[in-house]
N, C-alpha and C positions, 0 to 999 in steps of 0.2 A: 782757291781762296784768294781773296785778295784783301786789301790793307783797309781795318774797319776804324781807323782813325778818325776818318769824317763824323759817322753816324755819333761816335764818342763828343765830338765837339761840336756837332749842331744842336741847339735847341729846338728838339721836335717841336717846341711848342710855337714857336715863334712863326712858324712854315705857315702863309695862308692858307684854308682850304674857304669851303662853300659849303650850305649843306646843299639837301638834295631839293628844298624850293628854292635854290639861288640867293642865299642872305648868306654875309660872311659867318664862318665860324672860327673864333677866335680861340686856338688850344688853351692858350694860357689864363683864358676866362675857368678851367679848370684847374685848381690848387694839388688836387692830389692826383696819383698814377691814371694811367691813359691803358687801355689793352686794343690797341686800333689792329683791324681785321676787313681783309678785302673780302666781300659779302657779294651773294649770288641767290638767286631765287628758285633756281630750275638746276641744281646741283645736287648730285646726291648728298652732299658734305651740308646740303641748307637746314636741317633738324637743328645742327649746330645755332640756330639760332635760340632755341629754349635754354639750353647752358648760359649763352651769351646774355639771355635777358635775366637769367636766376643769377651771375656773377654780379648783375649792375642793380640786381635788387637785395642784393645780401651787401655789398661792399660799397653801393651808393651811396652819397648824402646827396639831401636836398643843395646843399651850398655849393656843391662842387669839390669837397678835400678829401672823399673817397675816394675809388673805382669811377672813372668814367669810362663804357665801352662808346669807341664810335667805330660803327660799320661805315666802310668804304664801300659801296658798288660799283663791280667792275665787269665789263661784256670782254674780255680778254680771254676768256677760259671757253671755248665750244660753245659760245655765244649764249650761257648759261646765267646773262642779267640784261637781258633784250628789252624789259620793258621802260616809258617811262616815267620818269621824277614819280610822276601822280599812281600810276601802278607799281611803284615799287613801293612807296609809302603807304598804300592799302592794304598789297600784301605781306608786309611787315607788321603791321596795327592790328590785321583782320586774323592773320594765319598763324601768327608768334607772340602777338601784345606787346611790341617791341617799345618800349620807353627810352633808351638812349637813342643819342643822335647821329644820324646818319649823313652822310657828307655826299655831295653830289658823283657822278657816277663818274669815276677814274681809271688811266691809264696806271697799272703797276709796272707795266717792263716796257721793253723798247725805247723809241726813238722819241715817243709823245708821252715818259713815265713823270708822274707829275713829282714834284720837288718831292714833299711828302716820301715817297717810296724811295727817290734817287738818294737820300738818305737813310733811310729805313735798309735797307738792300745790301746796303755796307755792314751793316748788321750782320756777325755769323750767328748760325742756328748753336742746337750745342753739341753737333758735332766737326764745327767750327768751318762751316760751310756759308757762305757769302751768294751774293748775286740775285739774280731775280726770285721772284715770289715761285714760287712749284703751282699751286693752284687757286681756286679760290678758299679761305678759310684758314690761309696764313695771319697768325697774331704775331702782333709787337707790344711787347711788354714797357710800355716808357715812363720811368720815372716821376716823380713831383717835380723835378729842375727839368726836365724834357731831355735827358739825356735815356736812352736805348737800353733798358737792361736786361732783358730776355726777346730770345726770337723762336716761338714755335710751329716748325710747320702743318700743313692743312691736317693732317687727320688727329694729329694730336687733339684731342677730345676739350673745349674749354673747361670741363671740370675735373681733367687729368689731376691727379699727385702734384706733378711736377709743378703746373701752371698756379695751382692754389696754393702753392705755397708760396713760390714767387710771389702772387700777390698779396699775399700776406707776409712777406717781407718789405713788400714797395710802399703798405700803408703808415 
């Protein structure tokens, strides 16, 4: 374990990403909690995507002070998000009906882990474990100030107990 002080005092929101046609996405254009989630298409863990899109149609608002999920795609896991920009966004629209927004395809661990995660990662799970992501379909639970408040890893189900309640304490 190591010292999750950072993830505590950065504002996730603040962190730039991209989505996945190359236009910025701005977190903090979102008012309420974040459940941001490294995504994979050719994963066994990918169903998860119908949970992921039933959390952001039950807890969504149109303005943004809901639930916002954004999927991160990342080819890090047994090369299990291979396609691109334009075949990941089809098979997300076509295969799941995915309506949140997805962020261009990311580094979570290593040497190339994009800011995003080098914050996120500091983050303990709850069994108060730190470091990189385990596999694809890790959530981070973040706040309305963009500060870190649940970390659950990949099999944990998005419509687990634990998770919907967290988010229904973050709203």
């Amino acid at each position: 374990m190591t010292d999750n002080a950072p993830a505590q005092h950065t504002n996730i929101k603040s962190i730039p990403l991209h989505t996945l046609a190359g236009e910025p996405l701005d977190l903090s254009t979102f008012t309420g909690p974040l459940l941001i989630v490294n995504v994979a298409s050719r994963c066994g863990l990918t169903p998860q995507y119908t949970a992921l899109e039933k959390l952001q149609q039950t807890y969504g608002t149109a303005d943004g002070s809901g639930l916002t999920v954004i999927g991160v795609p990342c080819n890090q896991f047994a090369g299990q998000e291979p396609g691109t920009a334009e075949e990941i966004t089809t098979f997300c629209s076509t295969t799941y009906g995915i309506t949140f927004p997805l962020a261009e395809k990311t580094d979570v661990n290593g040497g190339q882990r994009h800011p995003l995660y080098r914050a996120l990662t500091t983050f303990p799970d709850a069994d108060g474990d730190t470091g990189d992501v385990q596999w694809n379909f890790e959530k981070f639970l973040v706040g309305a100030d963009g500060t870190v408040l649940h970390r659950f890893r990949p099999r944990t189900e998005p419509d687990a107990p634990e998770v919907l309640a967290a988010i229904e304490a973050a709203l």
